[in-house]
N, C-alpha and C positions, 0 to 999 in steps of 0.2 A: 415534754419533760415526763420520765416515769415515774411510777411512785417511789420508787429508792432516792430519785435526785432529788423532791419535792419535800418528801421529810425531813434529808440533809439539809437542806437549803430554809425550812421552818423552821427547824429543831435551833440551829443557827441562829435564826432571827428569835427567836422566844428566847435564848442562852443570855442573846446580847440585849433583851428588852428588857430581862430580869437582873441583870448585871444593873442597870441605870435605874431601876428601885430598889436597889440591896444598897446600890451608891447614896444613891437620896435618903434612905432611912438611915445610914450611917450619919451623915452630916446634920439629918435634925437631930439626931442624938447627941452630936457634939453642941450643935448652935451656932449661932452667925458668930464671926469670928471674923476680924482684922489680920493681915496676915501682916505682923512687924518683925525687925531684923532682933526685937525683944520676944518675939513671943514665936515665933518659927518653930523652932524646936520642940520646946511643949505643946503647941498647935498640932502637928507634924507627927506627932508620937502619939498626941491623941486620937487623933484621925484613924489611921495607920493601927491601933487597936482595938476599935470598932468590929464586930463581929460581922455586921452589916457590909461593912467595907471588904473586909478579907474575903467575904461571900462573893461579893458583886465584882471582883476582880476575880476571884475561883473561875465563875462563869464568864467572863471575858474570856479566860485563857481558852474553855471546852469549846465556847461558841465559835472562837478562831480556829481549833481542829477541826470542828464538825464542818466551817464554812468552806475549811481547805478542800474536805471531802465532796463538798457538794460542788465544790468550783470545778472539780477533776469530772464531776458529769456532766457539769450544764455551762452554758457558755457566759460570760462574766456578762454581756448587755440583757440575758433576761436575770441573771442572777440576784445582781449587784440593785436593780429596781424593787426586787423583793423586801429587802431590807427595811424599806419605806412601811413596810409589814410593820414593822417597831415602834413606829410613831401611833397608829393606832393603838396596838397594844399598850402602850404606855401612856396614851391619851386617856383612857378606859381604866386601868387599872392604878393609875395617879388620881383622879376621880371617887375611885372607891374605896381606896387606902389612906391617899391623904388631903382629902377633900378637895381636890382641886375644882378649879370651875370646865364644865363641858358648852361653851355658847354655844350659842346658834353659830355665829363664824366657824367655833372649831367644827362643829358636825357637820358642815358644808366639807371642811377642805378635808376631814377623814373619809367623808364621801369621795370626795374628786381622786383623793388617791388610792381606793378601794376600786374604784373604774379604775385607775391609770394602772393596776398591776395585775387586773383579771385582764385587760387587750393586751398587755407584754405579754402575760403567761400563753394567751393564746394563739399568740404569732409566731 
């Protein structure tokens, strides 16, 4: 993979990693929330204007140009494993935004997939 396809292909995965904390900081904004055929609408409207929310969908849309871009260099079975790239970042930066817990479990399995996309990347 060159470095042109490799940026597309990260740039991608950080668009789409930041997308699902602009998500998550949206909805704790809102609060846990029942979703009834009474409260829908006002649910729905609040959510929906969230700043957080409009961001973290912004970034859906880029991450899906950018990813189109990197698909047109690199071939979808090492591409599409990168992705997994997300979960890390989001493990880590959930952790230090909003407290999330980092176990010993989790840091085992961010391990195993931090191996499993350096042997893709290098095959």
């Amino acid at each position: 993979m060159n470095p042109i396809s490799f940026i597309c292909i990260v740039i991608g995965v950080l668009l789409n990693a930041c997308a699902q904390l602009l998500l998550k900081a949206g909805v704790n904004a809102v609060g846990h929330f029942d979703l009834t055929a009474a409260n829908i609408w006002p649910v729905g409207i609040r959510i929906a204007t969230q700043w957080p929310i409009i961001g973290g969908l912004a970034c859906y849309v880029l991450s899906v140009v950018v990813w189109i871009v990197g698909l047109s260099r690199v071939e979808v079975s090492i591409a599409y494993p990168m992705l997994s790239l997300g979960y890390v970042v989001n493990a880590f930066a959930a952790w230090y935004l909003f407290g999330e817990v980092l176990s010993m479990q989790r840091l085992v399995g961010i391990s195993i997939i931090l191996v499993g996309v350096v042997v893709l990347a290098r095959g």
